[in-house]
C-alpha positions as CSV (number, residue, x, y, z in Angstrom):
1,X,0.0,0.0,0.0
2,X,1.3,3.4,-1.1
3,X,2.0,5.9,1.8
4,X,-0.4,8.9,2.2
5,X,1.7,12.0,1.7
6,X,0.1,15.5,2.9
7,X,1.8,18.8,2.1
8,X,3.1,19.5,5.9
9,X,5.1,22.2,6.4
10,X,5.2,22.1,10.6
11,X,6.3,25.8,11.8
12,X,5.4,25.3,15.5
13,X,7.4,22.1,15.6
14,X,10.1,24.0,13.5
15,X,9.9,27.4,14.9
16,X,9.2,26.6,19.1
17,X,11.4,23.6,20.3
18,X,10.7,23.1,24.1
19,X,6.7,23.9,23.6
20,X,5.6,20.8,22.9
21,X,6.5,17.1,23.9
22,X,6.8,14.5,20.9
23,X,4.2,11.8,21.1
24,X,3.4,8.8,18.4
25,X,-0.4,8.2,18.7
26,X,-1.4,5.0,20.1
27,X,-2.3,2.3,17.8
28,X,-6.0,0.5,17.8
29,X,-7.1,-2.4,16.8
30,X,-10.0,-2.8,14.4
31,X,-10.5,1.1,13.3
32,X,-13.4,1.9,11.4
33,X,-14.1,5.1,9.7
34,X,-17.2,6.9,10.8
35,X,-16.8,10.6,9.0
36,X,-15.0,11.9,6.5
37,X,-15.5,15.8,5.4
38,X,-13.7,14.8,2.1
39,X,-15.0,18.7,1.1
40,X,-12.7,20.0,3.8
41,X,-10.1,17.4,2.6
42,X,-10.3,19.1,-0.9
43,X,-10.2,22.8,0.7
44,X,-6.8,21.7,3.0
45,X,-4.9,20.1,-0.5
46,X,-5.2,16.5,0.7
47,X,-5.4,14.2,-2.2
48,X,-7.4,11.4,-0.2
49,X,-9.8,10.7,-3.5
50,X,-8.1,7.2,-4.5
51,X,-7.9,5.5,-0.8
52,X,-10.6,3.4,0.7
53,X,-12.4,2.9,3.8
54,X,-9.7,0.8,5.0
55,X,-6.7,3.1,4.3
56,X,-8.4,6.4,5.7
57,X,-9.8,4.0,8.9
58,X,-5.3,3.2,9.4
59,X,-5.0,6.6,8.0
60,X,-7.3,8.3,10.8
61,X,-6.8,6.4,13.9
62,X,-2.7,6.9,13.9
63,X,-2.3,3.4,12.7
64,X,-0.6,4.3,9.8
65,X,0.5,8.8,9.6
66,X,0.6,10.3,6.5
67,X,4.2,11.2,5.3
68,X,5.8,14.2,6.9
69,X,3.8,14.3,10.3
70,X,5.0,15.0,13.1
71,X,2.9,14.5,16.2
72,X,3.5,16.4,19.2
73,X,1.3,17.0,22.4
74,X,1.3,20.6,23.0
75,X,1.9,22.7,26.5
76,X,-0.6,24.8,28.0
77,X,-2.6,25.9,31.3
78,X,-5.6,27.9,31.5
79,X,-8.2,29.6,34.6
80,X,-10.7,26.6,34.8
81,X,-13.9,28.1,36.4
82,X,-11.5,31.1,37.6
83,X,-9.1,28.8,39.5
84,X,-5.9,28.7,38.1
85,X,-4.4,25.2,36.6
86,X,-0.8,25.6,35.8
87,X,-0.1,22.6,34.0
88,X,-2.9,21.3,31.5
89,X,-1.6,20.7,27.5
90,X,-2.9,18.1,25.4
91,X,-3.6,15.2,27.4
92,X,-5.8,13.5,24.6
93,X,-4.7,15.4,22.0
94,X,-1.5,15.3,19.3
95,X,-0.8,18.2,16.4
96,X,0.0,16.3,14.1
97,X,1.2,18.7,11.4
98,X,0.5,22.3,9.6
99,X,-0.8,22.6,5.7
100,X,-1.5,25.3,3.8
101,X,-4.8,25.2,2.5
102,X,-6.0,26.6,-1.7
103,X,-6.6,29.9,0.1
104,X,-3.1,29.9,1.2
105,X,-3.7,29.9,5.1
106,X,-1.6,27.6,7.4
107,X,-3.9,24.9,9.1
108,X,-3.6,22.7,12.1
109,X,-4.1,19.1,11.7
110,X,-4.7,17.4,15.2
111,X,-6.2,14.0,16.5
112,X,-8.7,13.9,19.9
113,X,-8.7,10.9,21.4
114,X,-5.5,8.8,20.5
115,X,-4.1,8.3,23.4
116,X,-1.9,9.2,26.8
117,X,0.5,12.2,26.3
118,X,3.2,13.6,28.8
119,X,0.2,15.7,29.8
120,X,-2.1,13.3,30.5
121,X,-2.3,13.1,34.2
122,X,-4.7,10.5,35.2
123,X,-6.4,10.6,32.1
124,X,-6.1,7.5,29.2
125,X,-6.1,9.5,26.3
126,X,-9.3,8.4,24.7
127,X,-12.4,9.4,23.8
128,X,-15.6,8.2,23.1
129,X,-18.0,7.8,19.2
130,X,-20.7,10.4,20.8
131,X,-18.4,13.3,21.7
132,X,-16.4,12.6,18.5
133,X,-19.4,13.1,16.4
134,X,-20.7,15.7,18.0
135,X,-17.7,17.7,17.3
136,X,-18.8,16.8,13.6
137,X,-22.4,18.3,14.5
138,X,-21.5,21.1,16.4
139,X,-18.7,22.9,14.5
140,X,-20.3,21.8,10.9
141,X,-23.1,24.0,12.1
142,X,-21.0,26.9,13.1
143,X,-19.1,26.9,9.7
144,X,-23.0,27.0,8.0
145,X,-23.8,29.6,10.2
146,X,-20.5,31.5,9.0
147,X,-19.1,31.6,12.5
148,X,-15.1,31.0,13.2
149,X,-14.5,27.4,14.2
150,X,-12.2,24.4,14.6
151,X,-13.9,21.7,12.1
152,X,-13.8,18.2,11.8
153,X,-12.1,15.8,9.0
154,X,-12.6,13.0,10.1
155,X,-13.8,10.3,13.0
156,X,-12.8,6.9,13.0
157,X,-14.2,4.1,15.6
158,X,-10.9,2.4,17.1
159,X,-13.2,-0.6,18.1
160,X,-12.1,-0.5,21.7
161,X,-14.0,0.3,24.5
162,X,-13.6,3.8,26.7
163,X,-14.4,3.2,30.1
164,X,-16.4,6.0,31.9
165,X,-19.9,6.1,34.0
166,X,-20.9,3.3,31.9
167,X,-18.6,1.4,29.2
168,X,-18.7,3.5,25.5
169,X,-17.5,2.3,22.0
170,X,-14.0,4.5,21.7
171,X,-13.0,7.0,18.8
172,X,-10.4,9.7,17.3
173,X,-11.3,12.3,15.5
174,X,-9.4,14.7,13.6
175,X,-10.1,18.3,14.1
176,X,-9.1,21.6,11.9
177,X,-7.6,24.6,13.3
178,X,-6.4,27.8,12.2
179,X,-4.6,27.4,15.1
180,X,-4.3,25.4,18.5
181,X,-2.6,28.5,20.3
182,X,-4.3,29.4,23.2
183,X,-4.6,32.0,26.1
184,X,-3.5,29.1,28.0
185,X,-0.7,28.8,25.6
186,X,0.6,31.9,26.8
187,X,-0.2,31.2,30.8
188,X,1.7,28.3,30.4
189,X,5.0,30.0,29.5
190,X,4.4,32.6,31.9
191,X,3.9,30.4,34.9
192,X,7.2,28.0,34.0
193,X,8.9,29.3,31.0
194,X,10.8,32.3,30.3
195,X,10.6,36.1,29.6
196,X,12.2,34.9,26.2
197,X,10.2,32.1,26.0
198,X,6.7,34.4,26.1
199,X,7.9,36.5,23.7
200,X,9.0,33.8,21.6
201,X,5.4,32.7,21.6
202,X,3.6,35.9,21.3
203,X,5.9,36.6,17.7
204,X,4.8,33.4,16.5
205,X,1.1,34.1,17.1
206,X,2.0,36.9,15.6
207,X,3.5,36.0,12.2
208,X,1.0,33.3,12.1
209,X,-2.2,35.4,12.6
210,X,-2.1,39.0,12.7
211,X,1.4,40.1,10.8
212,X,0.2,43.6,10.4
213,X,1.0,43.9,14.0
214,X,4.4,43.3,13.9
215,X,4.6,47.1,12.1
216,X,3.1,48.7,15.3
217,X,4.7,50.9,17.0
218,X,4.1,48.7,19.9
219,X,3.6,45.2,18.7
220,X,2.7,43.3,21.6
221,X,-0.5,45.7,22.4
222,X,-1.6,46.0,19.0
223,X,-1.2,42.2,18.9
224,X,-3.6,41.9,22.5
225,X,-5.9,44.1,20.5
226,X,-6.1,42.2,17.6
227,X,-6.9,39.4,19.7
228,X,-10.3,41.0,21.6
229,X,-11.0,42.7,17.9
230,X,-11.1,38.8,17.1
231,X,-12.8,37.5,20.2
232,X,-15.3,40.7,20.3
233,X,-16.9,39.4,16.9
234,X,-16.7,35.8,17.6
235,X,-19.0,36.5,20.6
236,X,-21.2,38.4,18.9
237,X,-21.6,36.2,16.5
238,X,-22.5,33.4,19.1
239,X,-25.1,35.5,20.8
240,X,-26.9,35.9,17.9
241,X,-27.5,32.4,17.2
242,X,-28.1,31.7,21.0
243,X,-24.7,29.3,21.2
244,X,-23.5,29.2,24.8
245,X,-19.7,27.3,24.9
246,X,-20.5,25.9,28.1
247,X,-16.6,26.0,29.0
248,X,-15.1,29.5,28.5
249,X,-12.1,28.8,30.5
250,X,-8.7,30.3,29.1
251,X,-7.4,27.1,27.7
252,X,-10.5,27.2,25.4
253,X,-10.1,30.5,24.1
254,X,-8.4,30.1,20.9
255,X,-5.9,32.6,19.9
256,X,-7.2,33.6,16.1
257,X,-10.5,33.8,17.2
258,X,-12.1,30.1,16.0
259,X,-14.6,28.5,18.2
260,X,-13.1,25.5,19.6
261,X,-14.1,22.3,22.1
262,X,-17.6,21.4,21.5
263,X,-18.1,19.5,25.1
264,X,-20.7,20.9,27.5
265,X,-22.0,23.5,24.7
266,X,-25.8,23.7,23.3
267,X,-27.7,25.8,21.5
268,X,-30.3,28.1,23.3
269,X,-34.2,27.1,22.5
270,X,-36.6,29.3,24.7
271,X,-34.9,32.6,25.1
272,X,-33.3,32.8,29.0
273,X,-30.2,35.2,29.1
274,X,-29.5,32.9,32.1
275,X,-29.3,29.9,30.3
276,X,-26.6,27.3,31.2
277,X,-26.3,24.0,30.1
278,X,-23.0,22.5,31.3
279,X,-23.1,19.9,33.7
280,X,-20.4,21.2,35.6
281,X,-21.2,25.1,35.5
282,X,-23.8,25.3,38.8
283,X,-23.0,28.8,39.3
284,X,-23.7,30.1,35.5
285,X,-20.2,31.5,35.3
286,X,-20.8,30.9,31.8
287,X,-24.0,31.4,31.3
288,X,-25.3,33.0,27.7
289,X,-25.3,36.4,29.1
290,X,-22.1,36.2,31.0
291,X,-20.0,35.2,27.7
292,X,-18.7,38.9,26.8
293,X,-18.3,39.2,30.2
294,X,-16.1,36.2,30.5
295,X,-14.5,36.7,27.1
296,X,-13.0,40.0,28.8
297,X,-11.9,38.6,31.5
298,X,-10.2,35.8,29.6
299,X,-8.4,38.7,27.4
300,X,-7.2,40.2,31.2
301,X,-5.5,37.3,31.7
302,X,-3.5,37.1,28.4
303,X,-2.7,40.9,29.2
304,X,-0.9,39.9,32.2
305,X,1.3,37.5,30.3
306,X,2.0,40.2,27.9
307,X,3.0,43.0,30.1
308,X,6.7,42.6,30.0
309,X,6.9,43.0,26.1
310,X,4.3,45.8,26.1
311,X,6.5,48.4,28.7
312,X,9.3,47.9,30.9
313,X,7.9,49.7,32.9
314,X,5.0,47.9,34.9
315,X,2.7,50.5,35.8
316,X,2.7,51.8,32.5
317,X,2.3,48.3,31.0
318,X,-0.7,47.7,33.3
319,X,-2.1,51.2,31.9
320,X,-1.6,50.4,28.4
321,X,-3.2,47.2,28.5
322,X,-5.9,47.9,30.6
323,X,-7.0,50.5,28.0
324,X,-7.5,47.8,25.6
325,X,-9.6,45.4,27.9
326,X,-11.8,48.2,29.0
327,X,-12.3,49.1,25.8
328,X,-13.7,45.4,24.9
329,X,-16.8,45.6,25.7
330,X,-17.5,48.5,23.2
331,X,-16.1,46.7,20.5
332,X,-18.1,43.6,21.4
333,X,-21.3,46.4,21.4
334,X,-20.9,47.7,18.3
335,X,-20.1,44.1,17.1
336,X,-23.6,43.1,18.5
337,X,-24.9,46.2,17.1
338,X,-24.1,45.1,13.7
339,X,-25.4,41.9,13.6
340,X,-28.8,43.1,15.6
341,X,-29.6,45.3,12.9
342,X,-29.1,42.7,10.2
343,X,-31.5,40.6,12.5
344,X,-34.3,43.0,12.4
345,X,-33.7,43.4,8.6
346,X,-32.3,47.3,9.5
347,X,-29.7,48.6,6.6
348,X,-28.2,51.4,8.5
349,X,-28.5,53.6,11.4
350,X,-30.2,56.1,9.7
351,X,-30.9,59.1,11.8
352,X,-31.1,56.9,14.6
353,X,-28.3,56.5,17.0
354,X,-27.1,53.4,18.2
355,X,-28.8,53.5,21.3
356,X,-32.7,53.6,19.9
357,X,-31.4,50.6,17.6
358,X,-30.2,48.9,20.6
359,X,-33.5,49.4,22.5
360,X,-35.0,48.0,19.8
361,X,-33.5,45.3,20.3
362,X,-33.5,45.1,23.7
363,X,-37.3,45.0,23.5
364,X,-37.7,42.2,21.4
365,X,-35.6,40.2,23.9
366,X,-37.1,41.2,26.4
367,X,-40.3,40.4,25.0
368,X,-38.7,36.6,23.4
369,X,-38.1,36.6,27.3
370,X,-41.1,37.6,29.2
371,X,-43.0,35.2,27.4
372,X,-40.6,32.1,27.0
373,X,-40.3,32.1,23.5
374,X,-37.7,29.7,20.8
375,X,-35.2,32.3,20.3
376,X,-34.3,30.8,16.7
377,X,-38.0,31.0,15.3
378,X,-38.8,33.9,16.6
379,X,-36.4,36.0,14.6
380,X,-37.2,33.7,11.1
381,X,-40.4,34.3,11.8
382,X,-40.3,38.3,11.9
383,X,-38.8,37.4,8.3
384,X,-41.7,36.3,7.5
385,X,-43.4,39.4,9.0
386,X,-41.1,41.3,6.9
387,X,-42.7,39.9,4.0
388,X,-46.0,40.9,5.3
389,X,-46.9,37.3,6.9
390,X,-47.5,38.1,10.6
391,X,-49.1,34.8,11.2
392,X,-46.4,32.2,12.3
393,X,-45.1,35.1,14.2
394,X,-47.9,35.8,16.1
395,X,-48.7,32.3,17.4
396,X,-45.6,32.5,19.3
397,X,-47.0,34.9,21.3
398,X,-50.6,34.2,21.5
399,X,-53.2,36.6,23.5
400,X,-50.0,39.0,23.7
401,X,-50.4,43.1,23.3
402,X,-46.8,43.5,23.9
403,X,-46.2,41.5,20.7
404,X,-48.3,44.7,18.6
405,X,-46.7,47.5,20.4
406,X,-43.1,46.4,19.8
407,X,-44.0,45.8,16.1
408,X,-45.2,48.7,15.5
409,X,-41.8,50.3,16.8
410,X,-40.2,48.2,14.4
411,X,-42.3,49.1,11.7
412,X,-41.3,52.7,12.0
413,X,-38.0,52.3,11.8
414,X,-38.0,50.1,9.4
415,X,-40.2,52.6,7.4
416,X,-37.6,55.5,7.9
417,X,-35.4,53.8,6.1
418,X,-37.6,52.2,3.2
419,X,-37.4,53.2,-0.3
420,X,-39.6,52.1,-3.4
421,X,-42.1,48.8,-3.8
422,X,-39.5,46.1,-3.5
423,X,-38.1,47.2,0.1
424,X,-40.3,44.8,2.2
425,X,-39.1,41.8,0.5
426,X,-35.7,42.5,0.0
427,X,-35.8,43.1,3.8
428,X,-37.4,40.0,4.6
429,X,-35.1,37.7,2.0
430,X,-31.8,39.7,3.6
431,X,-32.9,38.9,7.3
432,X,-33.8,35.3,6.1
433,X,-29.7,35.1,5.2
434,X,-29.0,35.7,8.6
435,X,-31.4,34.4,11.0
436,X,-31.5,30.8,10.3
437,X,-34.4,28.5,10.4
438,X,-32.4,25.1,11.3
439,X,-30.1,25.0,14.6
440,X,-29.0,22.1,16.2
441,X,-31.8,21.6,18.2
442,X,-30.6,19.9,21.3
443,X,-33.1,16.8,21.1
444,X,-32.2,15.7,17.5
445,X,-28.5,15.7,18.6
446,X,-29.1,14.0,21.6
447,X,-30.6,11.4,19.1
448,X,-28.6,11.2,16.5
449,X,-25.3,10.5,19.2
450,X,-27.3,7.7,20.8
451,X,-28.4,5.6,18.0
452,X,-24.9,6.0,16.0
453,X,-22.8,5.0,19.8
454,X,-24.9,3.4,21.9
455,X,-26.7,1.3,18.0
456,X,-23.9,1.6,15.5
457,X,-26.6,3.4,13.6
458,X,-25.1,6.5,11.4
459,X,-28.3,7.3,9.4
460,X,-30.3,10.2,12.3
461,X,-26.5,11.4,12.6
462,X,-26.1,11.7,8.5
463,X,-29.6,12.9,8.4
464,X,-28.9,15.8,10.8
465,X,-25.6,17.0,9.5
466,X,-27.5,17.3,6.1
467,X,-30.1,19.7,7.7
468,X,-27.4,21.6,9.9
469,X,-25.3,22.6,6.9
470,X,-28.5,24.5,4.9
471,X,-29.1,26.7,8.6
472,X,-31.1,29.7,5.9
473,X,-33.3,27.0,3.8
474,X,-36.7,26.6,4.6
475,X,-37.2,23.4,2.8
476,X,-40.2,21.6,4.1
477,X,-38.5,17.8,3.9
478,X,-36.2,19.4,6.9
479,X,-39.1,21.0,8.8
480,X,-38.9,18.1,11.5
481,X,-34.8,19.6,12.6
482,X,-36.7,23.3,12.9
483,X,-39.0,21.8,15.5
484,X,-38.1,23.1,19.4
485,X,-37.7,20.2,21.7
486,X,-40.7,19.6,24.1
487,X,-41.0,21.4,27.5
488,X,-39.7,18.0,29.5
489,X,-37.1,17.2,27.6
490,X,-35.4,20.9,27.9
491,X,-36.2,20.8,31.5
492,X,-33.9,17.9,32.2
493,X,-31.1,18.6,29.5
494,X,-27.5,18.5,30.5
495,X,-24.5,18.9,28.5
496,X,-21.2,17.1,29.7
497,X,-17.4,17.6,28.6
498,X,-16.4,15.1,26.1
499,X,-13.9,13.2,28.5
């Protein structure tokens, strides 16, 4: 059998020796591909078109690496539930190498679940076919949705079992990254490496992902800025969609601004800006309101590693930086602000300020909220009201006055902005390209995960990933994945970390 060759080219190996500990994947037994995103294979210049089942399954698991790779577990820490863990890394994780993609932009390669690593701990390494798959689910329905993520390529069964409340049928997947750099990244290296070795790091980031910065006059703050620039829209992004991550802590905030670690996350369904639905969040730290909150004070903590390459000087370090996280949560606003007023179908502020815009807004949450309402239908369905259908939208909020008065604010301002015939449905098909009809509604994945791990059954898992990636198309054969989950079901969901 010819050996796979992919076009690696592997800079952090190369570029950042003593970051990283080598590590061969463990080998499995009887591997199996599950999923293969052959699209993305195209998009990454992997030339996998003339291998089989049998050759990606050896390919996949580790059994058999691809010419050129070069798998290394990575170091990190990271502020889990704000306390402080100074030694994390990839403890189921390997890199395995970089590419550069047709668009030219370098790539991470990286297996989940193959095996112990120097970082491991207690841990074996593994993972299990649900969590695997949902990584598939989850970030395939981000990229849809146009939000930054980490995607999967691939997830192979490794036909052994991975032993955890109950026994589970083990897997690898292979997961897509811009990058895997990580505020922990940078914690790491502040709490046992060097002065050298931070700013070692924080160069690399920034060749890698924001090379303007390198012409700043001060590169290291421009560089923290470009990273809550990055962060500030991500979030936004995920509010509008009503994604909570679950597990904000700094070793899951990734460093260009991708989405990553799809464990204890979940979409929202009925509109609760205290939503949680993490098993092990019981305080809400990161609850769906509290995620620009928590996104600043993630970027606080990657200040604190960069202070020495910002100033000398402390107290003026501390003053520079802190300019730039207390000016986050404006550049998250007007982030927000954007995408609300694509939401409510709104081309431009008009004579109106930001502030009546964002009341606007405001009042339709509060509204969505007051009266329990699916946050995703809501908003497709004032498309629909757009186009002069007020029906579906109404029986969301049946025997409601509030409903009439808020429309009719919305109604004005979307009159002082309307001109000629065609206006209302161009507004309704533009707001219908943004608020999407199909979400991963919580039930269906629950499904779909059980029958493919606990069944072998890959068809409601197929099925699903179809819908997910057409978020904007109201095509009726897919009406049952637009369907909220019932009342019972949402009362006793619980997402866990894929461990």
């Amino acid at each position: 059998m010819a050996h796979i060759v992919f076009p690696f080219d592997n800079s952090y190996a190369r570029d950042l020796p003593g970051f990283y500990a080598p590590c061969p994947p463990a080998t499995v037994d009887s591997p199996t591909l599950l999923f293969l995103n052959r699209s993305l294979a195209e998009e990454l210049g992997l030339d996998l078109a003339h291998q089989d089942d049998t050759a990606l399954a050896a390919l996949f698991s580790g059994n058999r690496l691809p010419q050129g790779a070069q798998p290394i577990a990575q170091a990190y820490a990271g502020h889990q539930f704000g306390q402080f863990s100074p030694q994390l890394g990839d403890g189921r994780a390997l890199l395995i190498g970089e590419v550069i993609d047709v668009h030219g932009q370098r790539r991470d390669i990286a297996f989940k679940g193959s095996g112990r690593t120097p970082f491991s701990r207690r841990g074996d390494g593994k993972a299990a076919v649900g969590p695997m798959l949902r990584e598939v689910l989850l970030g395939e329905a981000m990229h849809a949705l146009g939000i930054p993520t980490t995607r999967a390529l691939a997830v192979v069964a490794t036909g052994e079992p991975v032993y955890r409340e109950r026994v589970l049928p083990g897997a690898i997947l292979t997961r897509v990254a811009a990058s895997h750099l990580r505020v922990g990244t940078f914690q790491y290296f502040m709490a046992h490496g060097s002065p050298h070795q931070v700013r070692q790091l924080a160069d690399y980031a920034m060749a890698r992902h924001f090379p303007r910065t390198r012409q700043a006059e001060n590169p290291y703050l421009a560089f923290l800025g470009a990273v809550a620039e990055r962060q500030a829209a991500l979030i936004a992004l995920w509010m509008h969609v009503g994604f909570i991550h679950g597990v904000m802590n700094t070793d899951n905030m990734a460093i260009p601004g991708e989405t990553i670690d799809y464990g204890p996350c979940a979409f929202m369904e009925t509109f609760d800006p205290a939503a949680v639905f993490s098993s092990i969040d019981g305080q809400g730290r990161y609850a769906y309101a509290e995620q620009p909150r928590i996104a600043r004070w993630n970027l606080a903590r990657l200040a604190e590693c960069l202070l020495p390459l910002i100033d000398t000087g402390e107290g003026h370090a501390i003053t520079l930086a802190t300019e730039v996280i207390d000016a986050f949560p404006e550049r998250y606003r007007q982030h927000w602000l954007a995408g609300l007023r694509a939401k409510l179908g709104l081309a431009d502020t008009g004579s109106h300020g930001d502030g009546m815009d964002a009341a606007l807004g405001e009042g339709w949450l509060d509204l969505l909220h007051a009266q329990q309402v699916d946050y995703t239908l809501a908003w497709r369905h004032l498309a629909d009201a757009a186009a002069g259908d007020e029906t579906p939208l109404r029986a969301l909020f049946p025997g409601q006055p509030g409903l009439e008065r808020w429309l009719q604010r919305w109604r004005e301002r979307c009159a002082s902005e309307d001109v000629g015939n065609d206006r209302a449905a161009a507004r309704a098909q533009a707001m219908r390209q943004v608020n999407p009809w199909i979400i991963p509604r919580n039930q269906r994945v629950e499904e779909a995960l059980e029958a493919a791990s606990d069944h072998g059954d890959l068809k409601p898992f197929e099925s699903l990933l179809h819908a997910l990636r057409r978020p904007y198309d109201t095509d009726p054969a897919l009406a049952v994945y637009a369907q909220p989950a019932g009342t019972d079901f949402m009362a006793e969901f619980r997402t866990y970390c894929g461990t």
